[in-house]
N, C-alpha and C positions, 0 to 999 in steps of 0.2 A: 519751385521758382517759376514754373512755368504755367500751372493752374492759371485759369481763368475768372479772377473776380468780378466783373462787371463788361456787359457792351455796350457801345454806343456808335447805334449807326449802322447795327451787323457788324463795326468792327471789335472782336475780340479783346479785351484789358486785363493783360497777367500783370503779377507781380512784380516781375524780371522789369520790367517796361517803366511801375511806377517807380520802383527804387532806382531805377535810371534816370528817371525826370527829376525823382527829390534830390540825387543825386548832382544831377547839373546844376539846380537851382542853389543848390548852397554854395556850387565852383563860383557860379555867376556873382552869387554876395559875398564872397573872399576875392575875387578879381575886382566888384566894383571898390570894394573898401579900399584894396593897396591902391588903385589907382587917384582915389579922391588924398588916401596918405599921400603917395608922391606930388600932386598937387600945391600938398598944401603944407611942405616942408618948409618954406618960407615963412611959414606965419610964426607968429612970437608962440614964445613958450605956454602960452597959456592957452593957446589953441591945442599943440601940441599935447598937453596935458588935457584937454577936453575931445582930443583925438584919442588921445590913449584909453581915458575912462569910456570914452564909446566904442573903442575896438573891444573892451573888455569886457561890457556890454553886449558887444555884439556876438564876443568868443563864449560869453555866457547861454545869449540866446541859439547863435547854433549847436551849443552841447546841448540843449532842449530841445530844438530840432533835432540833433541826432539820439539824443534820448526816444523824442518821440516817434521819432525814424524805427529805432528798436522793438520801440511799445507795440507800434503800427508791423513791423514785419513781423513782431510776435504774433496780432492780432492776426494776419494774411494767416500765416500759418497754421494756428487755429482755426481760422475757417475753413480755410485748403482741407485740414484734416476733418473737419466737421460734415465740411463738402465731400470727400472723398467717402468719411461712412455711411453718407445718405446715400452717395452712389453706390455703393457697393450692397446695403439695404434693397436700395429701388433694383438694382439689376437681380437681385435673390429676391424682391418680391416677384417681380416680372417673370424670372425663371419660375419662381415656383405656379406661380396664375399659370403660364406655357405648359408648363408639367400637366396642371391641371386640365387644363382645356385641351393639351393632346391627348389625356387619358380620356376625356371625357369624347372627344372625337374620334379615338378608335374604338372604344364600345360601342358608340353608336356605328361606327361603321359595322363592327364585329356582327350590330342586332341588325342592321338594315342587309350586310350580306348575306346572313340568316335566313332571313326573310325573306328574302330575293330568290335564296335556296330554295326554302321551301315552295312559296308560288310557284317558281320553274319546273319542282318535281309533281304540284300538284298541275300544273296546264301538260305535263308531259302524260300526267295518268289520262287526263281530259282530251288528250288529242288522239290518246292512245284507245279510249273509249267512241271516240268518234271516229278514227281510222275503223274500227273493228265495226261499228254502226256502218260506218259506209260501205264496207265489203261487205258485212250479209243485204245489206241494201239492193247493192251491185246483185250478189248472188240471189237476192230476188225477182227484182229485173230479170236478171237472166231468165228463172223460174219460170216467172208470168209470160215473157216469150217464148221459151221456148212451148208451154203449154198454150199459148194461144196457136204458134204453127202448127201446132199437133192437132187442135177442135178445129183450125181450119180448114183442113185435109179431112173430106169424108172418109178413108181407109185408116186412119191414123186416129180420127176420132171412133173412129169402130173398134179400132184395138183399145184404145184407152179404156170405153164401157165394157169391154171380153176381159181387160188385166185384171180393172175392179172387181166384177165380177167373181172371176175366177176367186181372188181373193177373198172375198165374202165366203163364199163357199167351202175354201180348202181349211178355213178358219174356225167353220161350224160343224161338218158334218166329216165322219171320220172314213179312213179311206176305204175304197170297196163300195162304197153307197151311191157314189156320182161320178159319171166320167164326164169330160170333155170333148166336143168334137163327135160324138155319136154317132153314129148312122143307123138311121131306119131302114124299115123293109124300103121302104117306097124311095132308099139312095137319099136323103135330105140328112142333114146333120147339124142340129141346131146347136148353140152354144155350148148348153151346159145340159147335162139330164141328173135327176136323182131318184135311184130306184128306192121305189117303198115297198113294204111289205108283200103286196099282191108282184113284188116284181116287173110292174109294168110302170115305165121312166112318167118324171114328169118335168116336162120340156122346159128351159129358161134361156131365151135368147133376147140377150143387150141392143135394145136402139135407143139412137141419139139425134131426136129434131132438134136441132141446134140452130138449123140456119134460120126455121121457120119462124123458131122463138126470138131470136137476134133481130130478123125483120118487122118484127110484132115489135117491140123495144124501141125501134128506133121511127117506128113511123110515125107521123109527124100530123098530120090531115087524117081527117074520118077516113077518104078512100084508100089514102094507104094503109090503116089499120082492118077498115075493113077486108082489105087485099091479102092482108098478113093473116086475119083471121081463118080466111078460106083456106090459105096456103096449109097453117099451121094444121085447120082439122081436115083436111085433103091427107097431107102426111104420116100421121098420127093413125088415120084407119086406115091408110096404104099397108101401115106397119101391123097393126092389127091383124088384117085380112090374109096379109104372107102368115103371120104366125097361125092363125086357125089352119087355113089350108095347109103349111106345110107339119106341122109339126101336132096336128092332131086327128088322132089315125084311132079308131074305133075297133077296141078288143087290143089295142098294140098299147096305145100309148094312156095316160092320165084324159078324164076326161075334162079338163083343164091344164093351159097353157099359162106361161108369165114370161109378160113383158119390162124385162128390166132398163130402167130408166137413168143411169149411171150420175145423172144431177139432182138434188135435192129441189133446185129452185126452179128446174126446167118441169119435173114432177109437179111442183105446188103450184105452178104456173096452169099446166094441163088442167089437173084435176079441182082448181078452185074456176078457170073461165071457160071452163068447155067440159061442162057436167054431163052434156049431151054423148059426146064422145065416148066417155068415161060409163056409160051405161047401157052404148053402144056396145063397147068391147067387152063386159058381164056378160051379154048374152050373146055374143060369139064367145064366149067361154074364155078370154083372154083376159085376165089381170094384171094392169098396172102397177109395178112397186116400185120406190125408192129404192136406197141404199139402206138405209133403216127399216122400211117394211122390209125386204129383203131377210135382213140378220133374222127379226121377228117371224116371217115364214121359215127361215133354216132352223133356228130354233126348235119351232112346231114339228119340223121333219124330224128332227136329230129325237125330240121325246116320240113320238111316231116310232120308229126305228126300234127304240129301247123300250117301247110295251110289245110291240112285236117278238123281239130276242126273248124276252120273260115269257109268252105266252107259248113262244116253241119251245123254251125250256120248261113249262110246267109238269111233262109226262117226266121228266127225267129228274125232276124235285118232289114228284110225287113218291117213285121209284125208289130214291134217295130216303126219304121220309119213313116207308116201309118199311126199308131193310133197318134205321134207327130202330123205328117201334121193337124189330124182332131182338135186337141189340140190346133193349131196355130189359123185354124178359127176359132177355139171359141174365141180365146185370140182376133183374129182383130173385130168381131163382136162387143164384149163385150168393146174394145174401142172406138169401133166406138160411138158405145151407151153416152158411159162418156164425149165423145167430142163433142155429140149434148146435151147434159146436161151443161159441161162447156161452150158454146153457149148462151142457154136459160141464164144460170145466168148471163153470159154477157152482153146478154141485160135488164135484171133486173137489174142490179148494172148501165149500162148505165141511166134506167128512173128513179132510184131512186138519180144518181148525177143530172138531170134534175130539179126532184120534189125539192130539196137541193137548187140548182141556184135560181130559182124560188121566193125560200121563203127567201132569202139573199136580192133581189131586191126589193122585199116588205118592208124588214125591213130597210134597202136604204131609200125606199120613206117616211116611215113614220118617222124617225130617221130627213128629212128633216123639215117636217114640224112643224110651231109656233105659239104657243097656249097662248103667253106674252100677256098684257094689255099694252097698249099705251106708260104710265108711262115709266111700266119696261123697255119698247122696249128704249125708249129714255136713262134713267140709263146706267154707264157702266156697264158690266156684272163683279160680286163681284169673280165670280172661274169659272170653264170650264164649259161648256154644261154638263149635266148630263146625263148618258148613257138611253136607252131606256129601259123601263118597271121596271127603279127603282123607290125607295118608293116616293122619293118628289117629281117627276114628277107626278103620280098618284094622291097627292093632291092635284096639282096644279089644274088637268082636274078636281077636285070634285069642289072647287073654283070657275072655271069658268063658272062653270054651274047652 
């Protein structure tokens, strides 16, 4: 009763509403009839009588209204219910679409927070890879600092070329062959010595023109380069000149000295733009090496060393080799021995397969011979021959006798 059939105007039209209006509307033609009745009681009978056939009329027409009153509240109702299963349809479609689009919007949530995962643990690996880059980074810096304070400090770059060094050294040549720190007759004690074979050291003291080459590098104008150039070979046969005089001593020491160079690039530097220098210090007997010539001279020393060891061991591998030889004639005598023994038994095992034969042939002959009585000889024989020296043959011979 209360459904909503139609608006007008935004305002809402139930049912309840219209059958109150059809309602009123037939009060209203039942009120105006009696009152046009009452009116018109005065009139003759024949009005009356035409009053009556038109109330009956009209009691006919509104039992058609209310007839169709019926039809029509049937129909509301009807629709009310028609209405009500479309609604009920459209709110289960609508639920079901909702259903659908919130499943359909928490899997994509599900894949987008997925996703979101994943990115975040791969930028986490990414930060984590770049965190660790920047600390060895950092720990490089550090590196390259702390190793430039060190080449900036003459004492401290002195030690840096004496640590390499050393190491080059302790690396190639085994211990006993080279000390550190030496000291000559004449009180000098250069870096590094390694004794060769003849016993007499051969000198390796580390320097490092660093500054000269850095000024060379950085100079800017011919005068400055050319200023750097003087500096650099000034420096270079300073260092030269200290190593001949201090460190080569005639009947003491090697008649060659080596200047080690603890840089590769300060080395290629020298030796490719001051060839002069470099052939200078050849005949002050002083060689320039790398770190790599270096290993390649320890090398040369290390086999140096070890044809030496063999060449003072050769009396005592000769020695060695002798007493083998005498060792061997023992060894060929002593077979010799075994193999006129293997001989003898040879012929032993030869007369005793003899002595064997021998007594095979015997037993041959006597195996032939028959010891039967006439009779028996005539009889067929009752089973085989009986072998030699068994028991009923033995009777047989006691019988015969």
């Amino acid at each position: 009763m209360n459904e909503i059939l139609f608006v007008i105007d935004d305002t809402p039209i139930r049912t309840g509403m219209v059958l109150l209006a059809f309602g009123g509307l037939v009060l209203a033609l039942l009120l105006t009839i009696t009152i046009v009745i009452a009116r018109g009681s005065g009139r003759s009978q024949a009005a009356a009588m035409a009053q009556a056939i038109r109330a009956d009329e009209l009691e006919e027409r509104v039992s058609e209204l209310l007839r169709a009153q019926d039809q029509a509240q049937g129909r509301v109702d009807a629709m009310g219910q028609a209405l009500a299963g479309r609604q009920a349809e459209m709110a289960r479609a609508v639920s079901e679409r909702l259903d659908a689009v919130g499943h359909r919007v928490g899997q994509s949530m599900e894949q987008t927070t997925r996703n979101t995962a994943q990115s975040l643990h791969a930028l986490h690996e990414r930060l984590g890879i770049i965190d660790n880059a920047h600390k060895n980074l950092t720990d490089l810096t550090t590196q390259v600092t702390t190793l430039r304070d060190v080449l900036a400090n003459k004492q401290s770059r002195g030690a840096f070329g004496q640590a390499r060094m050393e190491a080059i050294v302790q690396d190639g040549m085994p211990k006993g062959s080279y000390e550190f720190q030496h000291t000559l007759s004449s009180g000098k004690r250069p870096d590094c010595v390694v004794f060769l074979p003849d016993q007499r050291p051969l000198c390796i003291d580390a320097k490092f023109p660093l500054e000269a080459v850095t000024a060379l590098h950085n100079a800017r104008s011919d005068d400055d380069k050319k200023i750097a150039t003087q500096r650099l070979r000034q420096d270079v046969m300073k260092h030269v000149g200290d190593i001949a005089e201090k460190y080569l001593i005639p009947g003491e020491t090697q008649d060659t000295a080596l200047m080690f160079v603890p840089s590769e690039s300060v080395y290629a530097e020298i030796h490719d733009g001051f060839d002069d220098v470099v052939q200078k210090a050849y005949r002050a007997r002083v060689v320039l090496v790398s770190p790599s010539l270096l290993m390649l001279a320890i090398q040369v020393m290390q086999q140096i060393l070890k044809d030496a060891r063999m060449r003072d061991a050769a009396d005592q591998i000769r020695t060695e080799v002798m007493n083998m030889m005498g060792d061997v004639e023992r060894l060929r005598d002593r077979v010799s021995k075994l193999g006129s023994h293997f001989d003898q038994v040879s012929e032993d095992v030869r007369q005793v397969l003899i002595s064997v034969n021998k007594i095979g042939k015997r037993a041959a002959k006597i195996e032939e011979l028959d010891f039967s009585t006439p009779a028996e000889a005539e009889a067929p024989p009752a089973k085989a021959a009986p072998e030699l020296f068994t028991v009923p043959t033995a009777r047989k011979l006691r019988a015969g006798e």
